[in-house]
N, C-alpha and C positions, 0 to 999 in steps of 0.2 A: 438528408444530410446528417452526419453523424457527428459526435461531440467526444473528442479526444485530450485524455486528461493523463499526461505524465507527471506521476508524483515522484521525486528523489528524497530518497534518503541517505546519500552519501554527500561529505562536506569537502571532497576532494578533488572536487573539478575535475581538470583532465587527466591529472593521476588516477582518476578512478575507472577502474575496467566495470562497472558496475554502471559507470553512464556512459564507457564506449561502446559495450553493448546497447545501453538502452538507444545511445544513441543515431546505432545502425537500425536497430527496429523504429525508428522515430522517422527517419530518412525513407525507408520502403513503404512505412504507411504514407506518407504524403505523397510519394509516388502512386500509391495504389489506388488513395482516395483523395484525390486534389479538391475534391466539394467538403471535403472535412476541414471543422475547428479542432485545431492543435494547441492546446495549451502546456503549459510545463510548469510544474508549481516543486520551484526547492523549497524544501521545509527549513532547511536553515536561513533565509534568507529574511529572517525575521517577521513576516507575517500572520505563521502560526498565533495564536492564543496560548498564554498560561493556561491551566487544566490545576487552577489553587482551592481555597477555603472557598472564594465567593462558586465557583463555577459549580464546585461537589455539593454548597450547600441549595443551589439554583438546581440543579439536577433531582438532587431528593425531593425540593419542593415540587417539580413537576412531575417527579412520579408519585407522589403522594397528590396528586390533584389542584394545586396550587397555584399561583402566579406569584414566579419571584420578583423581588422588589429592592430599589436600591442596589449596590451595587452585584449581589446576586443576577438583578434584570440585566444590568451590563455583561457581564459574565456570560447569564444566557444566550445575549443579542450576538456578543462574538461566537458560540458556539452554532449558532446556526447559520449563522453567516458561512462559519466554516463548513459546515456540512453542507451548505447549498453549492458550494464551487465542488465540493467534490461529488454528491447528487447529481448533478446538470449534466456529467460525463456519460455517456455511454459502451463507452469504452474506454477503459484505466488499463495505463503500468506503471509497476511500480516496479522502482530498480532499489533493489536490500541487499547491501553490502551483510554479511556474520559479522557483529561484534560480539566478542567474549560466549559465544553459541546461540547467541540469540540478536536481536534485532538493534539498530542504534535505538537509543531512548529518543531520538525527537520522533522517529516513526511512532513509537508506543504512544509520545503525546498527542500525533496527529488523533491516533485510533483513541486515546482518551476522551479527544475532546469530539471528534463525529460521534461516539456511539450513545446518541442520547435515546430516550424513552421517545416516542411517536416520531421519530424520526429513522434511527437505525432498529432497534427492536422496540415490540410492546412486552409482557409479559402474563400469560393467564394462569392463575391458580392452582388450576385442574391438567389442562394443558401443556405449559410451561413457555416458553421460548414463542414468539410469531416474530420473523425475520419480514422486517418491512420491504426489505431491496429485492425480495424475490419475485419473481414474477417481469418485472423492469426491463429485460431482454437485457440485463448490462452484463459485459464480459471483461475477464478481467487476464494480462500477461505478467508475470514477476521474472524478473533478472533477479534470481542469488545466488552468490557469489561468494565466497570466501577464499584464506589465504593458507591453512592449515586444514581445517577440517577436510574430508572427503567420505563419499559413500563408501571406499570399496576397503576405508581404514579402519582398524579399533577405536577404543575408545579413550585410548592413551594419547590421541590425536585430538578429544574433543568430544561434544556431539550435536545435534544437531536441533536445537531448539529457536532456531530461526524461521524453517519453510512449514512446521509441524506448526507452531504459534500462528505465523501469521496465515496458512490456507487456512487453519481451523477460523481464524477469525474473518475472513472473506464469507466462510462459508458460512460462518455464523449470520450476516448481513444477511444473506440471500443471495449474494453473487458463489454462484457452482459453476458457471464454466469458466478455468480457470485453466492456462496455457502457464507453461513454466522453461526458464530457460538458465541453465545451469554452468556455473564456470567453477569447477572444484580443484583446480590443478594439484598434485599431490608435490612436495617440498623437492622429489627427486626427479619428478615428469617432464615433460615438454609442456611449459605454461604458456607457449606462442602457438602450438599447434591448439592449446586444449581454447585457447582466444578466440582464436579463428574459427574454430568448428562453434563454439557459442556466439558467434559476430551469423553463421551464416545459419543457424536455427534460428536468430531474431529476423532474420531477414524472411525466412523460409514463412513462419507465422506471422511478420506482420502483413503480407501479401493477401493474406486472408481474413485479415484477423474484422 
């Protein structure tokens, strides 16, 4: 049985095409896999953790070999707590609206505060980088989406430091297989056709996913 974990980062409820796709791909996998846990975690919805002074300096202390203490320990305890609900998933989407070319800041928070030392990476010396989440069998689909930008535009249009940031940072975890489903309407386009063909690639990969 498998453990399905949709992350949002959009704060726009049903105005957002960002979770009408996610939430056609959400619909097909429960059809596909009815023995699956479906969970949904909005990031706005206040449960996230601050990522402040106590948590940065909790963080250093465990990568310097340490046990933090006081309210650093607290700090810690919400960080892994958070990282354990998104851990336990074995298969994540996350639906990323482009803000300003890049990602909303509560996703970056989520990613601040999972990406701790012996958790999401270690670090060696010599070496550099060991991606703890590799190996895991976890797979992971993004919905991004924007309102301006597009592939086939310049760059007087924007550019694209949204799906470049965050696969690099999937990848960075250990999770590589990584399905993508894309809604870039251009300001002159058909934005109902270009919905619709993104509604039916989510449908298309969550069947298998």
């Amino acid at each position: 049985m498998s453990t399905f974990l949709h992350v949002s980062a959009s704060p726009r409820g049903a105005e957002s095409v960002s979770l009408q796709i996610a939430g056609a791909f959400v619909e097909t996998y429960r059809d596909a896999h009815p023995d699956a846990v479906v969970d949904t975690w909005d990031l706005w919805d206040g449960t996230l953790p601050e990522f402040g002074p106590a948590a940065a300096g909790a963080k250093m202390t465990v990568f310097g070999g340490g046990a933090p203490q006081g309210a650093q320990a607290a700090a810690w305890r919400a960080a892994v707590e958070t990282f354990r609900r998104f851990a336990a998933a074995d298969r994540l989407l996350f639906s990323v609206p482009m803000w300003n070319a890049g990602v909303p800041y509560v996703l970056k928070q989520f990613i601040d505060v999972v990406s701790q030392p012996g958790m999401v990476f270690d670090v060696d010396p010599v070496t550099g980088y060991r991606h703890l989440l590799a190996g895991t069998g976890k797979r992971a689909a993004v919905v991004y989406t924007s309102a301006v930008w597009g592939p086939a535009l310049g760059p007087e249009f924007g550019r694209d430091f949204q799906s470049t940031y965050f696969d690099d940072w999937l990848a960075w975890t250990g999770i590589t297989d990584i399905s993508r489903i894309r809604f870039h309407p251009t300001l002159t386009g058909d934005a109902e056709e270009s919905r619709q063909a993104a509604m039916a690639a989510a449908r298309d990969i969550a069947k298998v996913f």
